[in-house]
NUVO-25049 format. One record per residue (C-alpha): x, y, z; chain; residue number from 0; residue in three letters. Coordinates in nm, 3 decimals. Example, Ala and Ser with C-alpha at 12.3 -4.5 7.8 and 13.67 -1.06 7.14 Angstrom:
<kolkol u="1.230" v="-0.450" w="0.780" unit="A" pos="0" code="ALA"/>
<kolkol u="1.367" v="-0.106" w="0.714" unit="A" pos="1" code="SER"/>
END
This chain:
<kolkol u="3.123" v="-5.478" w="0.176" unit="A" pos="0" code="UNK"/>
<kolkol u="3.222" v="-5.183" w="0.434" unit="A" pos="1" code="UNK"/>
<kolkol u="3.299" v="-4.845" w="0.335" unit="A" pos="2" code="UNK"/>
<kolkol u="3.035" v="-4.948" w="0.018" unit="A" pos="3" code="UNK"/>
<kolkol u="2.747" v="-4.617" w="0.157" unit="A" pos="4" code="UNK"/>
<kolkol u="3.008" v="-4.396" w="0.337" unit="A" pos="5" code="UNK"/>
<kolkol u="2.807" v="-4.107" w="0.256" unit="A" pos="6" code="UNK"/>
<kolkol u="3.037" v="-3.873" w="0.537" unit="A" pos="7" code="UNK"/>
<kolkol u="3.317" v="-3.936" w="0.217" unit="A" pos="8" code="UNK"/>
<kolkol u="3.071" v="-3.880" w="-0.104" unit="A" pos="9" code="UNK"/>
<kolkol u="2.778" v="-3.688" w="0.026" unit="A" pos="10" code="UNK"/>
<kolkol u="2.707" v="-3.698" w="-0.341" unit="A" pos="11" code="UNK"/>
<kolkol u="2.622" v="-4.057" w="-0.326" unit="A" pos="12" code="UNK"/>
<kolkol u="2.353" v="-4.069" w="-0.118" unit="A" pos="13" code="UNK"/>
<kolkol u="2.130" v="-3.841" w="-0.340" unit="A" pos="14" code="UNK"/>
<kolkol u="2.243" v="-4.046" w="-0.588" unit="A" pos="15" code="UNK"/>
<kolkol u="2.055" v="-4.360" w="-0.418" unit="A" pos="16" code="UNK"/>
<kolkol u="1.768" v="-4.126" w="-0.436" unit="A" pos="17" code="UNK"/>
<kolkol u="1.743" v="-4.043" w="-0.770" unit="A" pos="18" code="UNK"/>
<kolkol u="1.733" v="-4.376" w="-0.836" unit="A" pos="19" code="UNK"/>
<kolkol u="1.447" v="-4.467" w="-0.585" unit="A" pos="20" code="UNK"/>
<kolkol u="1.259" v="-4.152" w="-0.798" unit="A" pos="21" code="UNK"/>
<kolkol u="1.385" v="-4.327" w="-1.167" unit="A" pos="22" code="UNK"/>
<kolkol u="1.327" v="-4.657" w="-1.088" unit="A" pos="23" code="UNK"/>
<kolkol u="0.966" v="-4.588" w="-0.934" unit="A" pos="24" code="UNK"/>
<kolkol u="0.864" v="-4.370" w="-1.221" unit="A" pos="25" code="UNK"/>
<kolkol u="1.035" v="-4.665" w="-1.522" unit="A" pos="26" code="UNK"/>
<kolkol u="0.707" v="-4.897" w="-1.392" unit="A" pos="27" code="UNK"/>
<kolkol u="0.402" v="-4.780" w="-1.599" unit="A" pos="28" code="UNK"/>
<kolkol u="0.704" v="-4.809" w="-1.920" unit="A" pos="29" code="UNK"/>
<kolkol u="0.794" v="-5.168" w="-1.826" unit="A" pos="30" code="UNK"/>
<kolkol u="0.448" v="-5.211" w="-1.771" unit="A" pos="31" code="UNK"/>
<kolkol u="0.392" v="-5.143" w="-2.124" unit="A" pos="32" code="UNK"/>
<kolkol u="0.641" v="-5.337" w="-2.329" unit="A" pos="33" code="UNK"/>
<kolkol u="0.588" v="-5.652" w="-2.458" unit="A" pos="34" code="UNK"/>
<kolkol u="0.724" v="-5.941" w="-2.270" unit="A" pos="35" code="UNK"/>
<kolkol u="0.820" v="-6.204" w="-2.510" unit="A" pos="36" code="UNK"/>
<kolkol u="0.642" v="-6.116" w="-2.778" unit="A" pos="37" code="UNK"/>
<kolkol u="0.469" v="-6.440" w="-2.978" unit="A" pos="38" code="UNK"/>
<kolkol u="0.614" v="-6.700" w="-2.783" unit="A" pos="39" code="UNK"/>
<kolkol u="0.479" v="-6.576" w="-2.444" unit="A" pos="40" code="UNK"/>
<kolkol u="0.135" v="-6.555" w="-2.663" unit="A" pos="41" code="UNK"/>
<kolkol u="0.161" v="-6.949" w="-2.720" unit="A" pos="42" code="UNK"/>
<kolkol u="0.201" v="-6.990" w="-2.414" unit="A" pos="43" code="UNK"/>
<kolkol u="-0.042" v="-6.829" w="-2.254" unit="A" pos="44" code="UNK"/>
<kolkol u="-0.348" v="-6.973" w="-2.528" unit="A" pos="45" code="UNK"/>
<kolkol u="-0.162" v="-7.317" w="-2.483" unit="A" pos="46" code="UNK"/>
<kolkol u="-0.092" v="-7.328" w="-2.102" unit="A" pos="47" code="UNK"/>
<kolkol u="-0.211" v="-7.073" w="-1.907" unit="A" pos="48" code="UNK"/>
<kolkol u="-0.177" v="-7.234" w="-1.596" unit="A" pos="49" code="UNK"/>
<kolkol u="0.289" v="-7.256" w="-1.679" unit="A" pos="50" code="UNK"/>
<kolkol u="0.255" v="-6.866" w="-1.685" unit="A" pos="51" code="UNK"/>
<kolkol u="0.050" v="-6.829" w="-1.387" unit="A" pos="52" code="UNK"/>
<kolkol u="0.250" v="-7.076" w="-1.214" unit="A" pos="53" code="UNK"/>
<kolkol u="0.600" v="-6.859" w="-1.320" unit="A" pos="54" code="UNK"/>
<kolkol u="0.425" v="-6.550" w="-1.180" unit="A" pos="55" code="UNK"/>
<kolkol u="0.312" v="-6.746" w="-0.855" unit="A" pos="56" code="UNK"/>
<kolkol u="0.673" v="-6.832" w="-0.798" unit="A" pos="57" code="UNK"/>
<kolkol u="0.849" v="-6.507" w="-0.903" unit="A" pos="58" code="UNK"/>
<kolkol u="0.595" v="-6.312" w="-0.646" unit="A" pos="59" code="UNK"/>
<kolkol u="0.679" v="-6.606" w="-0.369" unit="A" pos="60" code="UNK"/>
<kolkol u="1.034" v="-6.556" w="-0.427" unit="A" pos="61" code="UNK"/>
<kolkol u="0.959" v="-6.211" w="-0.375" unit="A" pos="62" code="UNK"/>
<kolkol u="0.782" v="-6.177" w="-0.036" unit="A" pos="63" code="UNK"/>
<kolkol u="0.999" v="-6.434" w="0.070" unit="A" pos="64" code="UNK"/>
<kolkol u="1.328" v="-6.229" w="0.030" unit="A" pos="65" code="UNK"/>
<kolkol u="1.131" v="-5.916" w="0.189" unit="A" pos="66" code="UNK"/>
<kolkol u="1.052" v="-6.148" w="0.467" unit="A" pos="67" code="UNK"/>
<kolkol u="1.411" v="-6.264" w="0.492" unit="A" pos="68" code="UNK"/>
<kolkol u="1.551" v="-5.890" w="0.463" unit="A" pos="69" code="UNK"/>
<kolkol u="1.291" v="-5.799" w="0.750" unit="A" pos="70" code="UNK"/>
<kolkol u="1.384" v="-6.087" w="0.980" unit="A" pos="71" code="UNK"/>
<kolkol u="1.721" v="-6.070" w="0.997" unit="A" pos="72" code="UNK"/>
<kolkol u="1.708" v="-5.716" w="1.034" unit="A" pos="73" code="UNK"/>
<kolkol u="1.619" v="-5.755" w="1.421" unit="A" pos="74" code="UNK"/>
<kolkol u="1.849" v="-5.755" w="1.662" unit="A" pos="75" code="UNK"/>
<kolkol u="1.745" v="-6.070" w="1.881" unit="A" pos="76" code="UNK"/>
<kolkol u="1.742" v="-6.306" w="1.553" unit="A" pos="77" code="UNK"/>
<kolkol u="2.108" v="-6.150" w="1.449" unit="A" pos="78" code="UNK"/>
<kolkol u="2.239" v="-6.263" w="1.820" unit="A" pos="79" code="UNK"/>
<kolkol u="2.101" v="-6.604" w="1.783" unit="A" pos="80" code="UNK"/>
<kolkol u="2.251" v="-6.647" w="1.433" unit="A" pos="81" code="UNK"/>
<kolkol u="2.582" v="-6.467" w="1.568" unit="A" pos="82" code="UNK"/>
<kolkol u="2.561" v="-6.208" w="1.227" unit="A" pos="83" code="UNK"/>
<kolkol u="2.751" v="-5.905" w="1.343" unit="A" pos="84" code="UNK"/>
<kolkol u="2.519" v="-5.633" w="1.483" unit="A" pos="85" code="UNK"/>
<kolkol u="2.400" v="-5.366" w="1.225" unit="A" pos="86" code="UNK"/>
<kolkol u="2.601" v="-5.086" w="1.197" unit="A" pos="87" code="UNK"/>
<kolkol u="2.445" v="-4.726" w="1.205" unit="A" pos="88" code="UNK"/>
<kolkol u="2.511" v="-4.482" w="0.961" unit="A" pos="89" code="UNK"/>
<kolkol u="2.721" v="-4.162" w="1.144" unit="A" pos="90" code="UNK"/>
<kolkol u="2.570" v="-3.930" w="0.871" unit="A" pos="91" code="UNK"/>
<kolkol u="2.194" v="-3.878" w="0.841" unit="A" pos="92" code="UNK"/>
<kolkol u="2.102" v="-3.976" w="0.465" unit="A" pos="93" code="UNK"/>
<kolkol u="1.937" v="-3.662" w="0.299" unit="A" pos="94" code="UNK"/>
<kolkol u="1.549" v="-3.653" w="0.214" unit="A" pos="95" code="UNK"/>
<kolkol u="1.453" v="-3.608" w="-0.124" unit="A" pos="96" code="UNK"/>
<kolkol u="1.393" v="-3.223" w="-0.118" unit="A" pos="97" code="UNK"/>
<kolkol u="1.769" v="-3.253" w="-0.010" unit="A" pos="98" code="UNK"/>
<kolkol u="1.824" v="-3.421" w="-0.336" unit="A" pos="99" code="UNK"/>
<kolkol u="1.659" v="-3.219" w="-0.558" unit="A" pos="100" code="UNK"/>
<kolkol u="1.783" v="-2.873" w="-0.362" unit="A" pos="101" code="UNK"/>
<kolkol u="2.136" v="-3.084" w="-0.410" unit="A" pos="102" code="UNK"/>
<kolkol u="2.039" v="-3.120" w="-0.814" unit="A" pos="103" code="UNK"/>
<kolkol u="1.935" v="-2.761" w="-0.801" unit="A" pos="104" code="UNK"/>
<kolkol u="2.233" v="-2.661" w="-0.708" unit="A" pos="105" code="UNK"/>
<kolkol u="2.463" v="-2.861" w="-0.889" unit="A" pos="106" code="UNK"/>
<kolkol u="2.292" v="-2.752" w="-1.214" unit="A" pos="107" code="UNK"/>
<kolkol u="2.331" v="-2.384" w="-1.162" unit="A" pos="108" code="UNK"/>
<kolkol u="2.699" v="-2.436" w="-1.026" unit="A" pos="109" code="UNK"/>
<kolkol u="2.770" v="-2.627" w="-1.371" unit="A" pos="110" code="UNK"/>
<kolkol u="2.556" v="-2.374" w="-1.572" unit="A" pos="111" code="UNK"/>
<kolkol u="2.728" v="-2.055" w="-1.404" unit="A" pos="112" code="UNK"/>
<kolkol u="3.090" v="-2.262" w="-1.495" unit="A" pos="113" code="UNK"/>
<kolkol u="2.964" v="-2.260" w="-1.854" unit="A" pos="114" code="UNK"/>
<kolkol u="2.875" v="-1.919" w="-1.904" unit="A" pos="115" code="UNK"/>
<kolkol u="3.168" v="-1.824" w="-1.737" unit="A" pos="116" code="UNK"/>
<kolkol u="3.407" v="-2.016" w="-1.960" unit="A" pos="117" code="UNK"/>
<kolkol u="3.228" v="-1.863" w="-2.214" unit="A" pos="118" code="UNK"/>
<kolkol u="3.319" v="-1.548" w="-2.190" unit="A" pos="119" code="UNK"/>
<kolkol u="3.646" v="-1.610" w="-2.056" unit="A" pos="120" code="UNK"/>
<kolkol u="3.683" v="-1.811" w="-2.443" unit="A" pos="121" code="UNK"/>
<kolkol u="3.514" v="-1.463" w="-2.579" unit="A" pos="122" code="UNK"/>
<kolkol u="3.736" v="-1.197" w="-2.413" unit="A" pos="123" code="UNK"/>
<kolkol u="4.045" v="-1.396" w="-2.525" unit="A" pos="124" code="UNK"/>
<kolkol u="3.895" v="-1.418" w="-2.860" unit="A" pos="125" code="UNK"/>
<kolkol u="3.831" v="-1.058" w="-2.911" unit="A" pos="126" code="UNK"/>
<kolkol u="4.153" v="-0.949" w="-2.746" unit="A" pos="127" code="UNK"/>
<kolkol u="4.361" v="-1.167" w="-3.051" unit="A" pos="128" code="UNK"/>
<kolkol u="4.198" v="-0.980" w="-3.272" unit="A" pos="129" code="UNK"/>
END
């Protein structure tokens, strides 16, 4: 889909796609920690342990065989010989993460400042009815 990370549009976006690099790397030790199935996964695993470790077998080949894929057909030569379009590079530099969280910073004291401000706008109106 073009136009889908036009970040030189919505700067905004691209921090965004960080945050949620950060969030989703910090949500693993919580996955980690709740229950998969419950009892039925327990039966399972007493009963046949080698259907679970076979599922996990194939969900990490799946895996490494999509990064594979991704990394392949990121190369030039192998795009050519497949005729896939030629990758496109981005005209605007995506930020780095201090970016994103000055970016955060910023937006959060903008907000805050607009709240205040409104505040006492709502105030000053208030005590001049009065």
């Amino acid at each position: 889909m073009k136009g889908d990370a036009n970040f030189a549009e919505r700067p905004e976006m691209a921090h965004l796609m960080n945050y949620m690099r950060i969030f989703s790397f910090l949500s693993v030790p919580l996955m980690g920690s709740l229950p998969s199935v419950g009892f039925p996964y327990l039966i399972l695993t007493l009963l046949i342990p080698m259907v679970i470790q076979g599922l996990w077998l194939s969900i990490l080949t799946g895996v490494m065989v999509s990064c594979l894929q991704s990394f392949i057909l990121q190369r030039a030569p192998v795009r050519r010989w497949l005729k896939i379009a030629p990758r496109v590079e981005q005209k605007v530099k995506p930020p780095t993460m201090m970016d994103s969280m000055q970016y955060a910073k910023t937006w959060y004291l903008n907000k805050r400042n607009g709240i205040i401000a409104a505040q006492a706008q709502g105030a000053k109106a208030q005590r001049k009815s009065r």
